[in-house]
C-alpha positions in Angstrom: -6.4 74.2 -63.1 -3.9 71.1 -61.9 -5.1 71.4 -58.7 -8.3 70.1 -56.9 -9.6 71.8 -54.0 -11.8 69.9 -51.4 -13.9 72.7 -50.9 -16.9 71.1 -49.7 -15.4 69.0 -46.6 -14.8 71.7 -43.6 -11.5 72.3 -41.7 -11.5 69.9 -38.7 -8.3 69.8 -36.1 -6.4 66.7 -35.5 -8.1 66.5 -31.8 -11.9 66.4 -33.2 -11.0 63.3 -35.5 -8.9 61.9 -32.8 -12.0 61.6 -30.8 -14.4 60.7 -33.5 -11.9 57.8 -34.7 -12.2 56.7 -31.0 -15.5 57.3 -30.4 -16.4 55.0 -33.6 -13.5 52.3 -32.7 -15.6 52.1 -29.4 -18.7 51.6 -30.7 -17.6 48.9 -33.5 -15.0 47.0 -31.2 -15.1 47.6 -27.5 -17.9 45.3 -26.3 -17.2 45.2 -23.1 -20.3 46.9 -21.7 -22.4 44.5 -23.8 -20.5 41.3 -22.3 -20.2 43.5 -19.4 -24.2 42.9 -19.0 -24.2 39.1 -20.4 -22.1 38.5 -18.1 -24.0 39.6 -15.2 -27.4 37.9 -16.3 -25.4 34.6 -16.7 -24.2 34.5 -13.6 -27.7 35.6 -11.9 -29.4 32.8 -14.0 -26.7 30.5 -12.7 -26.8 31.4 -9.1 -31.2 30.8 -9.2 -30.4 27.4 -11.2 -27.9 26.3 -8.8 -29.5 27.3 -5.8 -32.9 25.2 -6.8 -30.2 22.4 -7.3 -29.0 22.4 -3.9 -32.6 22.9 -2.2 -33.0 19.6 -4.6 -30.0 17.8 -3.1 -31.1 18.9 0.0 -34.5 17.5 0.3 -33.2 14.3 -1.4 -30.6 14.1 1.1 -33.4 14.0 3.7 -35.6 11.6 2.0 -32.8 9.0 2.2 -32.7 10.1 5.7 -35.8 9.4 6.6 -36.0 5.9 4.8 -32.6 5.2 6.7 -34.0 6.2 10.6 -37.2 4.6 9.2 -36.0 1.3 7.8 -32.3 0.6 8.0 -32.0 1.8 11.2 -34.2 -0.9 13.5 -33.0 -3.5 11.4 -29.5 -3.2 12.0 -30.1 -2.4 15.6 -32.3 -5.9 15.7 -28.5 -7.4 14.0 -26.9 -5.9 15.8 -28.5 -7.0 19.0 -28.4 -10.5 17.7 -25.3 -10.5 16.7 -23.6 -9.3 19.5 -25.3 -11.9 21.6 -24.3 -14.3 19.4 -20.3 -12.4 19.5 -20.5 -12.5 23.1 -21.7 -16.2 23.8 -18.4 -17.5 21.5 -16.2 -15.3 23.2 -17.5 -16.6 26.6 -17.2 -19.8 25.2 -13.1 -19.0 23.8 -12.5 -17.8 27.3 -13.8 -21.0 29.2 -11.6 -22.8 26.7 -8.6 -20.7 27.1 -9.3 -20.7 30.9 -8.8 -24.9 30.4 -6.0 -24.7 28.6 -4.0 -22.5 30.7 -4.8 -24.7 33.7 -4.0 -27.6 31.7 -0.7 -26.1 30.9 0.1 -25.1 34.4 -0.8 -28.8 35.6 1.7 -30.1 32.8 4.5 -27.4 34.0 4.2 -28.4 37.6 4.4 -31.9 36.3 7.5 -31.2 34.2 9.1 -29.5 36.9 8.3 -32.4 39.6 10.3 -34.9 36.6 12.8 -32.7 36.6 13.5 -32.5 40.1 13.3 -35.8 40.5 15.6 -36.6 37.2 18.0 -33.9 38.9 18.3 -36.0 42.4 19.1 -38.9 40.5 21.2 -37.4 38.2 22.9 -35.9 41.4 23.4 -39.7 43.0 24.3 -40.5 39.9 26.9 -37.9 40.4 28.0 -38.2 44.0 28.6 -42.2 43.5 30.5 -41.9 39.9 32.7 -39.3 41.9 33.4 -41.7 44.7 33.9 -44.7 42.6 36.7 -42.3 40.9 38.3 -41.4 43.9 38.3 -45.3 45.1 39.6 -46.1 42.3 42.6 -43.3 42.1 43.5 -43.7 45.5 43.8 -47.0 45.1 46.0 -46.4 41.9 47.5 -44.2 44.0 48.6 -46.7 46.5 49.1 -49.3 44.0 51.4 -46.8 42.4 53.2 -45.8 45.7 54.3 -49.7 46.4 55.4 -50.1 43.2 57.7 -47.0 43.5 58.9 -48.2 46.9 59.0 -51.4 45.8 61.3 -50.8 42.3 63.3 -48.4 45.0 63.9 -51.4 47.1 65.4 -53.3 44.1 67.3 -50.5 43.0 69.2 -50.5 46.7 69.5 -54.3 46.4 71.1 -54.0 43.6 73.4 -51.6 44.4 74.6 -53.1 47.2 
């Protein structure tokens, strides 16, 4: 009477409802087979899309290619060719006037160094009579000096006597 018996649910063991609780657990919450597949068509979808956006690059690439060979290409090399010409007559023209110059300079060196040789052979003169004039003049001081010691020696022995 005070107790209530659960006679219509059957005796099931711990492992059955174990499994069952997992079982259900994995059908409500594991996804992973689902994303599993998502992932995989996600991924093919992207590698088609990408690889039609390469062969897209690709042949865009080569169109601009093409109008480069086509175009760009034989007008710069008529610049080019002009401009080079045009390059190589200045520098001609800055070598001829370098050339000049550098003889110029070598002229004005030789020149220089012709005034200078002269300048030193005077200056040398110069030299060679300044030093003779000085050694006149101290051997005549010299001399001068000498008579005056002899001669102040003289007066000396006058007086002493």
């Amino acid at each position: 009477p005070g107790y209530f018996r659960m006679s219509f649910v059957p005796s099931v063991s711990g492992e059955v409802v174990g499994k069952a609780t997992g079982n259900i657990y994995a059908r409500l919450f594991d996804h992973r087979p689902a994303i599993r597949g998502e992932v995989g068509y996600f991924l093919k979808e992207f590698e088609v899309k990408r690889g039609s956006r390469d062969i897209d690059r690709l042949k865009q690439s080569v169109d601009r290619m093409q109008e480069v060979r086509e175009t760009y290409l034989p007008e710069s090399t008529i610049l080019c060719k002009d401009y080079l010409t045009i390059m190589h007559q200045k520098v001609a023209e800055v070598s001829s006037y370098m050339e000049d110059a550098m003889k110029i300079e070598e002229k004005t060196k030789e020149a220089r160094a012709v005034r200078n040789s002269a300048k030193k052979s005077e200056m040398d003169a110069i030299m060679v009579q300044v030093q003779s004039q000085f050694n006149d003049k101290r051997y005549q001081i010299d001399l001068e000096f000498e008579r005056e010691i002899t001669a102040y020696k003289k007066e000396l022995e006058t007086r002493d006597k």
